[in-house]
ZAVO-792143 format. One line per field, with one value per atom (N, C-alpha, C, O): residue number from 1; residue in one letter; chain; atom name; x, y, z. Coordinates in Angstrom, 1 decimal. Example, Ala and Ser with C-alpha at 12.3 -4.5 7.8 and 13.67 -1.06 7.14 Angstrom:
num 1, 1, 1, 1, 2, 2, 2, 2
residu A, A, A, A, S, S, S, S
chaine A, A, A, A, A, A, A, A
atome N, CA, C, O, N, CA, C, O
east 13.2, 12.3, 13.2, 14.2, 12.8, 13.7, 12.9, 13.4
north -5.7, -4.5, -3.3, -3.3, -2.2, -1.1, 0.0, 1.1
up 7.8, 7.8, 7.8, 8.5, 7.1, 7.1, 7.9, 8.0
//
This chain:
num 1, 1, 1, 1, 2, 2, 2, 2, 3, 3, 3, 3, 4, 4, 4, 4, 5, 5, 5, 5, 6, 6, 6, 6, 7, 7, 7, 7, 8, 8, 8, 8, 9, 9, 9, 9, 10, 10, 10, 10, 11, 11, 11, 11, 12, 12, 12, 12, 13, 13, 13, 13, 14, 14, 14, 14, 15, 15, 15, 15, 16, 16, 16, 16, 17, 17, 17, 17, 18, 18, 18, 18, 19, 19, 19, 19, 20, 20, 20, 20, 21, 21, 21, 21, 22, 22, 22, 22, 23, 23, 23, 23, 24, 24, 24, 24, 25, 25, 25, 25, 26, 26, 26, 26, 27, 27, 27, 27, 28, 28, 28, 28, 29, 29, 29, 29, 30, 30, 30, 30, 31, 31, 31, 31, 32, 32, 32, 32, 33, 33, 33, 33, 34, 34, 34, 34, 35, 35, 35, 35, 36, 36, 36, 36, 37, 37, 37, 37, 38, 38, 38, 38, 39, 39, 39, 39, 40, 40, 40, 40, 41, 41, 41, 41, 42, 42, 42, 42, 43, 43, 43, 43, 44, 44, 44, 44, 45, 45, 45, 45, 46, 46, 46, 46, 47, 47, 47, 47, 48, 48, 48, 48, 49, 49, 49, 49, 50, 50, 50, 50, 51, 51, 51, 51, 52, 52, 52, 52, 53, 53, 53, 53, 54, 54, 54, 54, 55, 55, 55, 55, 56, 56, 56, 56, 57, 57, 57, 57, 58, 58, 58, 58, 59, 59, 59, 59, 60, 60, 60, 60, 61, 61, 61, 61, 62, 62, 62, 62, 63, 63, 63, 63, 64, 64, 64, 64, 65, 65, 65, 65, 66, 66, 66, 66, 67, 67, 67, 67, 68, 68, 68, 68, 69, 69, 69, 69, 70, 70, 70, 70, 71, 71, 71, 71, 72, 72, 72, 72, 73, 73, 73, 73, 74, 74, 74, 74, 75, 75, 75, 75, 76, 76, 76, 76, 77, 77, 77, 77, 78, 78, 78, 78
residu X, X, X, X, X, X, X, X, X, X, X, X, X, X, X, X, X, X, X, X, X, X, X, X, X, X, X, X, X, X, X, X, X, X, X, X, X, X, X, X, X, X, X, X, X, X, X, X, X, X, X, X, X, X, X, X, X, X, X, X, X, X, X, X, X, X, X, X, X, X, X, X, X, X, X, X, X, X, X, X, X, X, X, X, X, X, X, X, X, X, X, X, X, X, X, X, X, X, X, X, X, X, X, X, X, X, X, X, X, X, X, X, X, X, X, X, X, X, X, X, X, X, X, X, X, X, X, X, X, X, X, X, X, X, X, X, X, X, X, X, X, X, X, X, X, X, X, X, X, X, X, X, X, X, X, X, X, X, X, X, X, X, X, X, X, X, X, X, X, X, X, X, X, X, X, X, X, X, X, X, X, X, X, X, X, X, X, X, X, X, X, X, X, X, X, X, X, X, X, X, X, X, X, X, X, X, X, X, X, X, X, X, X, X, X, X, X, X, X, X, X, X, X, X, X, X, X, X, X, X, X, X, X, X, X, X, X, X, X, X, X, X, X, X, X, X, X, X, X, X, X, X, X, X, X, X, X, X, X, X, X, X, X, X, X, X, X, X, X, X, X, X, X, X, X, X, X, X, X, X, X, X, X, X, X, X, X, X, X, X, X, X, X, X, X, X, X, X, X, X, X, X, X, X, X, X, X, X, X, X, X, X
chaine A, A, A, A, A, A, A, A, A, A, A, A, A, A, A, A, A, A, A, A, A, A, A, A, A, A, A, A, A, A, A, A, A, A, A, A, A, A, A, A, A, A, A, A, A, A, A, A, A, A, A, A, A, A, A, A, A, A, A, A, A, A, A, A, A, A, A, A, A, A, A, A, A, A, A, A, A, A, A, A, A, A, A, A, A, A, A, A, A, A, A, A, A, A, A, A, A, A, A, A, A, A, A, A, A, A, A, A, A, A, A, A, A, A, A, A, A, A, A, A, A, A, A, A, A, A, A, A, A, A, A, A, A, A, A, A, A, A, A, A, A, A, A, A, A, A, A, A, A, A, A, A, A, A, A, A, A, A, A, A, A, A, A, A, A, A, A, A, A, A, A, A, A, A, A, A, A, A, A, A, A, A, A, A, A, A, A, A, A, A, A, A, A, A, A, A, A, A, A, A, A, A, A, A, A, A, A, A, A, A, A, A, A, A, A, A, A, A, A, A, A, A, A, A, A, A, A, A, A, A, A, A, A, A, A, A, A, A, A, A, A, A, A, A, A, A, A, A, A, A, A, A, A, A, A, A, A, A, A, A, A, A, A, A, A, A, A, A, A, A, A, A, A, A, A, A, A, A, A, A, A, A, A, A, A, A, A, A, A, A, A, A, A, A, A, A, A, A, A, A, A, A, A, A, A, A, A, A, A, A, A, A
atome N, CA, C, O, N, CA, C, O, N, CA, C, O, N, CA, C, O, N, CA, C, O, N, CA, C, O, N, CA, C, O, N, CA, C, O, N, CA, C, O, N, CA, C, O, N, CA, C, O, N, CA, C, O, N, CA, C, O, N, CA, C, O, N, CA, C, O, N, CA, C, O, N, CA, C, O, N, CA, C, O, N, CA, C, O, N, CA, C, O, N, CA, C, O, N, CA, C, O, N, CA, C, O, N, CA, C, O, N, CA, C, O, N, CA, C, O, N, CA, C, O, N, CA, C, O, N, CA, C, O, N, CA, C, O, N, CA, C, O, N, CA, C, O, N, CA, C, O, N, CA, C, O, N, CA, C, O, N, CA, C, O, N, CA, C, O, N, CA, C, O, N, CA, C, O, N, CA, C, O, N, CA, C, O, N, CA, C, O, N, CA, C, O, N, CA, C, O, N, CA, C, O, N, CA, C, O, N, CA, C, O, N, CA, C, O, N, CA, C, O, N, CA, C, O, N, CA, C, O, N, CA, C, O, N, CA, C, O, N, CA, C, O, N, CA, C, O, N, CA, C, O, N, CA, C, O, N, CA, C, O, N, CA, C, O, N, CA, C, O, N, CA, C, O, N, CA, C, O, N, CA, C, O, N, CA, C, O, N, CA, C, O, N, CA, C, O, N, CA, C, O, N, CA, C, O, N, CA, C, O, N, CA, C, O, N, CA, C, O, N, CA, C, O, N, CA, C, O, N, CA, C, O, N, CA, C, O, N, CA, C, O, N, CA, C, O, N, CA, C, O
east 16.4, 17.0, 18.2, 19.0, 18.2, 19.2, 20.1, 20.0, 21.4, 22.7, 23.0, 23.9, 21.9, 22.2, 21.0, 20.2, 20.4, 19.5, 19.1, 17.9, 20.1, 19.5, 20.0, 21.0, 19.5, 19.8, 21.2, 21.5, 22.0, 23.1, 22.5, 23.0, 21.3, 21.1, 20.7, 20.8, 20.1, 20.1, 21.2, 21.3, 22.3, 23.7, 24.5, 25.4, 24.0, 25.1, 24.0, 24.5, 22.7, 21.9, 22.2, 22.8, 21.5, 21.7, 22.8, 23.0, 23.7, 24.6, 25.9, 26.4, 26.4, 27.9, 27.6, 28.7, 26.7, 26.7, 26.7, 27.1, 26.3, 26.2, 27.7, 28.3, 28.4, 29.4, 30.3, 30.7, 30.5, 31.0, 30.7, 31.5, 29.9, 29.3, 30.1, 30.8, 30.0, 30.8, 32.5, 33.1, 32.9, 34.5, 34.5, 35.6, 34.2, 34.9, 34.4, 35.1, 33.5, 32.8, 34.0, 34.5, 34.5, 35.8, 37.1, 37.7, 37.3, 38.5, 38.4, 39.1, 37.6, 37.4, 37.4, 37.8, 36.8, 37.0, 38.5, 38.8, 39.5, 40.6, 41.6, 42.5, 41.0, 42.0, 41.8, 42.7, 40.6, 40.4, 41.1, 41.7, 40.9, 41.5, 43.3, 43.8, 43.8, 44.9, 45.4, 46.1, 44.8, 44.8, 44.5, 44.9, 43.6, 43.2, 44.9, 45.6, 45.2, 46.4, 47.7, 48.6, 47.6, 48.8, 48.6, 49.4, 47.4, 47.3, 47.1, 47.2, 46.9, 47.1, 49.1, 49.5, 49.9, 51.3, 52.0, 51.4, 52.8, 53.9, 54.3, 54.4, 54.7, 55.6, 54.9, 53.8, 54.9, 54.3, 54.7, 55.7, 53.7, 53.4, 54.2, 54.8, 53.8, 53.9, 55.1, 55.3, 56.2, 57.3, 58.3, 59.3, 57.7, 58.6, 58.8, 59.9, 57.6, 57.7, 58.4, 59.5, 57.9, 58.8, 60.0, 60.7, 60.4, 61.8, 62.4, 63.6, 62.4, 63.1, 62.8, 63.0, 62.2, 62.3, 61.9, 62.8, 61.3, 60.9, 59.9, 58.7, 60.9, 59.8, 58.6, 57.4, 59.0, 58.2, 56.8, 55.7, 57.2, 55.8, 55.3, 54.1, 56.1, 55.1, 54.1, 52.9, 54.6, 54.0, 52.7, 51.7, 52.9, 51.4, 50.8, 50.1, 51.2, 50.2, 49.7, 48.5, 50.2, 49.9, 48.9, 48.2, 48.9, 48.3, 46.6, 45.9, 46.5, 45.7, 44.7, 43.5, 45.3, 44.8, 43.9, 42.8, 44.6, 44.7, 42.5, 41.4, 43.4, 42.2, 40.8, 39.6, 41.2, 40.0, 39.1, 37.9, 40.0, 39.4, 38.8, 37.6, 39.3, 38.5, 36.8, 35.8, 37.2, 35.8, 35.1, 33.9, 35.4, 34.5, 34.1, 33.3, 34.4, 34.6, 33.1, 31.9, 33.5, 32.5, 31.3, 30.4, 31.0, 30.2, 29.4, 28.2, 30.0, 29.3, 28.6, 27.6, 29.6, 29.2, 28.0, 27.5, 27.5, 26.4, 25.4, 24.3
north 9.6, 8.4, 8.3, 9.2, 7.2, 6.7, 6.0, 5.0, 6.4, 5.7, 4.1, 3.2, 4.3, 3.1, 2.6, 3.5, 1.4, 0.9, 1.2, 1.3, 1.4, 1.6, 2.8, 3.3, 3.3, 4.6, 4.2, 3.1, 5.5, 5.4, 4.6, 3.6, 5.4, 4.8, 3.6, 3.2, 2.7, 1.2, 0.7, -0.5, 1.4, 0.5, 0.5, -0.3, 1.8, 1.7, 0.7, 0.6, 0.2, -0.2, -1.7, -2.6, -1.5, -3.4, -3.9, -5.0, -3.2, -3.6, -3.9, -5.1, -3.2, -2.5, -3.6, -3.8, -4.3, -5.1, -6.3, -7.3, -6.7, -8.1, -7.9, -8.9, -7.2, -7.0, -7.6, -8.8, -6.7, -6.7, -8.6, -9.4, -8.6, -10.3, -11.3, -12.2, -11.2, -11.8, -11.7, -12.6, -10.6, -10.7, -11.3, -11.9, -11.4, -11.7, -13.5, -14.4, -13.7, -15.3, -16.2, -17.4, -15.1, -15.7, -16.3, -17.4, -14.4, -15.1, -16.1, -17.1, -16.0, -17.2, -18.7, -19.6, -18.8, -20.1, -20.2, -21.3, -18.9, -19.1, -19.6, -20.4, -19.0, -19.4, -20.7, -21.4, -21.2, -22.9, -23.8, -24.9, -23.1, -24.0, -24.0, -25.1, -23.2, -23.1, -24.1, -25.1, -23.8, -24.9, -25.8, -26.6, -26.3, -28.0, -28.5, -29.5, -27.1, -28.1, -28.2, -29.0, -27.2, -27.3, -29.1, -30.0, -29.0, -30.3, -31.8, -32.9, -31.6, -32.7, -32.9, -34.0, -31.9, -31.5, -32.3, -32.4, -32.7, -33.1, -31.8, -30.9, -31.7, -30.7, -29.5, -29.8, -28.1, -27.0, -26.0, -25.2, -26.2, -25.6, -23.6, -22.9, -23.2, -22.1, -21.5, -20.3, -22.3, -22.9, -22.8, -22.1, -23.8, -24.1, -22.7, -22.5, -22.1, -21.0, -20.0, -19.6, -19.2, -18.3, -18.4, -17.4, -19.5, -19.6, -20.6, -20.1, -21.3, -22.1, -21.9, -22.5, -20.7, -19.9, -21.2, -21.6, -21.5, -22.8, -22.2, -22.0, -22.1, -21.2, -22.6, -22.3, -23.8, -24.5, -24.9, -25.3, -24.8, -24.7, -23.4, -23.3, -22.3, -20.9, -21.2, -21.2, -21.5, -21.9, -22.8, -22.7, -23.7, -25.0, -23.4, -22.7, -23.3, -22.2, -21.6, -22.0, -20.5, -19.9, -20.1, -19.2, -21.1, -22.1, -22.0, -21.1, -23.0, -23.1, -22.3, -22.5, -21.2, -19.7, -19.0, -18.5, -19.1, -18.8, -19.6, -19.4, -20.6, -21.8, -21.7, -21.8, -21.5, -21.5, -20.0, -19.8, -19.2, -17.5, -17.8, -17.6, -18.2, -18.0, -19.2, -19.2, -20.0, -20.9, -20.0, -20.1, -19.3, -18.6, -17.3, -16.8, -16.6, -15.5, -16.5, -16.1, -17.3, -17.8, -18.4, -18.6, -18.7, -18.8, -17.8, -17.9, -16.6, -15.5, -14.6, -13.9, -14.6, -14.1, -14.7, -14.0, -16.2, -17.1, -16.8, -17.3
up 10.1, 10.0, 11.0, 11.1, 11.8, 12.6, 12.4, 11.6, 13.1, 12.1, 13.2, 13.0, 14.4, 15.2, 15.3, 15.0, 15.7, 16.2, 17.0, 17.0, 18.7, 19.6, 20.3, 19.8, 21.5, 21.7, 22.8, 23.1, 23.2, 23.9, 25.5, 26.1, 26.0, 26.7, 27.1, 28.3, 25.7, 25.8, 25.7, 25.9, 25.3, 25.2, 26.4, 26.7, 27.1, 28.4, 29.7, 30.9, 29.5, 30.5, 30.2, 30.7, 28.7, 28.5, 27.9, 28.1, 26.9, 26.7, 27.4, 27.3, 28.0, 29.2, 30.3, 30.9, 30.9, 31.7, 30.9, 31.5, 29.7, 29.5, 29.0, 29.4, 28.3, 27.9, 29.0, 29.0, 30.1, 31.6, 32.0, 32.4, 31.8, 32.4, 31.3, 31.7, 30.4, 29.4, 29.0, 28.5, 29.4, 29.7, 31.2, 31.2, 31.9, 33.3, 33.5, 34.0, 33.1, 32.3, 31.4, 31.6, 30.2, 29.6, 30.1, 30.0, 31.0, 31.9, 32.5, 32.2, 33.4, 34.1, 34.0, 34.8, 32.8, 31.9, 31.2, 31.0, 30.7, 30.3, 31.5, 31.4, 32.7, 33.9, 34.3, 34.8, 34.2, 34.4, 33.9, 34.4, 32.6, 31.6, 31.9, 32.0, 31.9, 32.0, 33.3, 33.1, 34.6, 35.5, 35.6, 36.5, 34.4, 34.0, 33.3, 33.4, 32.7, 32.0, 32.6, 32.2, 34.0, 34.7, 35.3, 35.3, 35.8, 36.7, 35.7, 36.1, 34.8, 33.7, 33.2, 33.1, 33.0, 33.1, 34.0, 35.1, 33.9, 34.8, 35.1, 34.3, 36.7, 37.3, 37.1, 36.6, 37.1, 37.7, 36.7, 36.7, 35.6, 34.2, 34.6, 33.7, 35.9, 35.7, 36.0, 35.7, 36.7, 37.4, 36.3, 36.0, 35.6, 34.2, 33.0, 32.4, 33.0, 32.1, 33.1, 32.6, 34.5, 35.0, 35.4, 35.3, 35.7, 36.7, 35.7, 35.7, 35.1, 34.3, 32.6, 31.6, 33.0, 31.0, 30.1, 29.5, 30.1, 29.0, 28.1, 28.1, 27.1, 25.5, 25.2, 25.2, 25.1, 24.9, 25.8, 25.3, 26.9, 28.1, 27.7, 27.4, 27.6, 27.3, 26.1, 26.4, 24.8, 24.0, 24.0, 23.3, 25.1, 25.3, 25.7, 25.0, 26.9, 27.9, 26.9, 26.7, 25.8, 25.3, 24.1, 23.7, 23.8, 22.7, 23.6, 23.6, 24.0, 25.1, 25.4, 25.1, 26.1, 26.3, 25.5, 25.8, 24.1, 22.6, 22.3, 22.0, 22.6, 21.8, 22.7, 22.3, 23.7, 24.7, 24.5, 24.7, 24.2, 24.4, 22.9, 22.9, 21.6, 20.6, 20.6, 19.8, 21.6, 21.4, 22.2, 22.0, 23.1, 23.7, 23.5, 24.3, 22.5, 21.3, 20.6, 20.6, 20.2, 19.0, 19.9, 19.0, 20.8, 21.7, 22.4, 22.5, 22.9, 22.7, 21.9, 22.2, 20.7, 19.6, 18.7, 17.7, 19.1, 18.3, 19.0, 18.8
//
């Protein structure tokens, strides 16, 4: 009796790349998104949060970030 379904070797062939393909697919879409909302923003979203400390711009950003990574969590996961 096997305590896994598949062997190590199918997890480092087929799994570890789609894994690999699916985190860098996320980012990618988190960083979009983040730049749709800079360019939708008045003034220079990233500007505001580094150099002018604005807890409340960090917050959208972070929100955002947040919201985007879990639709795409539930998206890969379905």
């Amino acid at each position: 009796m096997t305590l896994f379904a598949y062997t190590l070797q199918q997890l480092i062939t087929e799994g570890l790349p789609a894994t690999v393909i699916f985190a860098v697919v996320g980012m990618v879409l988190a960083l979009v998104a983040y730049r749709l909302l800079d360019l939708i923003t008045p003034g220079c979203l990233s500007r505001e949060i580094f150099e002018n400390r604005n807890v409340a711009a960090a917050i959208l950003g972070g929100a955002l970030v947040l919201g985007i990574c879990i639709i795409i969590a539930a998206a890969v996961a379905g």
